[in-house]
Steps between C-alpha positions, in 0.01 A plus 500: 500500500191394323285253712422177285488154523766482788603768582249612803425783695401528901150382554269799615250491777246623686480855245288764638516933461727632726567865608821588656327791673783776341356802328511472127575118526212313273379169605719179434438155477658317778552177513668197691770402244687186469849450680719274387572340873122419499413808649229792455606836426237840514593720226508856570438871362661557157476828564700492832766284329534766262533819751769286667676384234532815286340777757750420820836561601719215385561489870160491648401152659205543270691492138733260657165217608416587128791400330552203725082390434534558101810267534345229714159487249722499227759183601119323601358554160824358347492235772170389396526534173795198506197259541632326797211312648483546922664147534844640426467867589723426801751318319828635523850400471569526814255308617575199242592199755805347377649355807862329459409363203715606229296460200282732616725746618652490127147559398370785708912677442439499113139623588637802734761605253230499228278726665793722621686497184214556319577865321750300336294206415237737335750683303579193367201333449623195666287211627452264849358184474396360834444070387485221759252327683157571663445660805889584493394900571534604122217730549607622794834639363337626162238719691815615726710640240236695359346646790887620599562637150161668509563640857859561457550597158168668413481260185219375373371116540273207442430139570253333268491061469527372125133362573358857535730628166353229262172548687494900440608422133161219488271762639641802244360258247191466583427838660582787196405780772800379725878539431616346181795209523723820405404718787562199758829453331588838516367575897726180570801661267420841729645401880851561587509070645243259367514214747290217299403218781415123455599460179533127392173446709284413256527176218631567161287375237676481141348676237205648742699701752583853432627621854859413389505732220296780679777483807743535189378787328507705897813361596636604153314846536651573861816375312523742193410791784794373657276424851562268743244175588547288783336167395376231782470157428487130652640379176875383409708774336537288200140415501379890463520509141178276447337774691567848382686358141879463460555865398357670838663240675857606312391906580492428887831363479663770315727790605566315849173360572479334853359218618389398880482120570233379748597197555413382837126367624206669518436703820133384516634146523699630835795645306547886647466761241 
């Protein structure tokens, strides 16, 4: 997947010449790679991947540490590449508190059937809007459903706010060496679930605001791809049309569209979430 304006790849460190010490093996350079859980990972030998992977007996503990190491680097990159930020890499919806309180039981169930239902949901393009108070843990369950359809399903994810959109569009237009308004579109357009965070955030100004019709015209795009978006906002259902325009707001709603209330009070007013 190309690496742009969100999507991101493991941060490298600590690079230096390595030699694996095997005859015919040229040097490498290893370094301490990014790990999604916050951890540090040494790369090692292409070359000895290779011999194990291709050169050894499917049954050989060696081919089968290969197989199982090419899989784990390439669920991290995918991992990573979701953008979720190390405040909600732990989030999961399991660990979503909801207590005995029913509105957010009804909340986290029509999260959890999302994210397991959601081969079905991407073959038909349908939408989740998560609406409802702050602090309620609307994050919380966005981040979970795409780290399980990521891990799970092997699908492909990311999380951006409508802040960093409309910024990323700003800074194409003044930068004509960066990615054109077109090529964030498209990147955005690319991801098997665009989860688009705090929308409604910011103040619409009439006439002088164009965030509405830029979270139109990638709604709409994920839309005529027939791809899902889960959309997460502190505003009123009937309210979202001031913020991503009437006809985005109508494509999220179409073909079954679902909506999860947050109704209750913010956790970081001594609510649990």
């Amino acid at each position: 997947m190309t690496v742009s304006k969100f999507i991101l790849e493991p941060e490298l460190a600590e690079t230096r010449e390595k030699s694996c010490g095997t005859p015919g093996h040229n040097a490498f350079k290893q370094s301490l790679v990014e790990q999604f859980d916050g951890s540090w990972k040494l790369n090692t030998c292409p070359a000895c991947r290779w011999q194990a992977l291709y050169n050894t007996p499917k049954d050989r503990e060696e081919h089968l540490q290969a197989v199982a190491q090419v899989e784990a680097d390439r669920l991290n990159s995918d991992l990573m590449a979701t953008g979720i930020t190390p405040r909600f890499r732990k989030c999961s919806l399991d660990s979503y508190v909801t207590g005995n309180d029913k509105d957010k039981q009804r909340a986290l169930s029509i999260c959890r059937k999302y994210a397991e239902g959601f081969g079905e949901h991407l073959t038909a393009g349908r939408a989740l809007m998560l609406m409802g108070e702050i602090g309620t843990g609307k994050t919380h369950l966005a981040c979970a459903i795409l780290q399980h359809v990521v891990h799970t399903g092997g699908y492909t994810g990311l999380i951006v706010t409508a802040e960093s959109i409309t910024q990323a569009v700003t800074d194409s237009f003044r930068n004509n060496s960066g990615p054109s308004k077109t090529d964030l579109i498209n990147e955005l357009a690319s991801v098997d679930l665009l989860v688009i965070d705090e929308v409604g955030v910011h103040s619409v100004r009439a006439g002088k605001d164009f965030t509405p019709s830029l979270l139109h015209e990638v709604v709409d795009r994920r839309y005529q791809l027939i791809k899902p978006t889960i959309l997460v906002s502190n505003q009123k259902p009937e309210d979202l049309h001031s913020f991503i325009g009437p006809r985005a707001a109508d494509r999220l709603r179409e073909n079954g569209g679902l909506l999860a209330p947050f109704t209750w009070n913010s956790a970081r007013s001594g609510g649990l979430a």
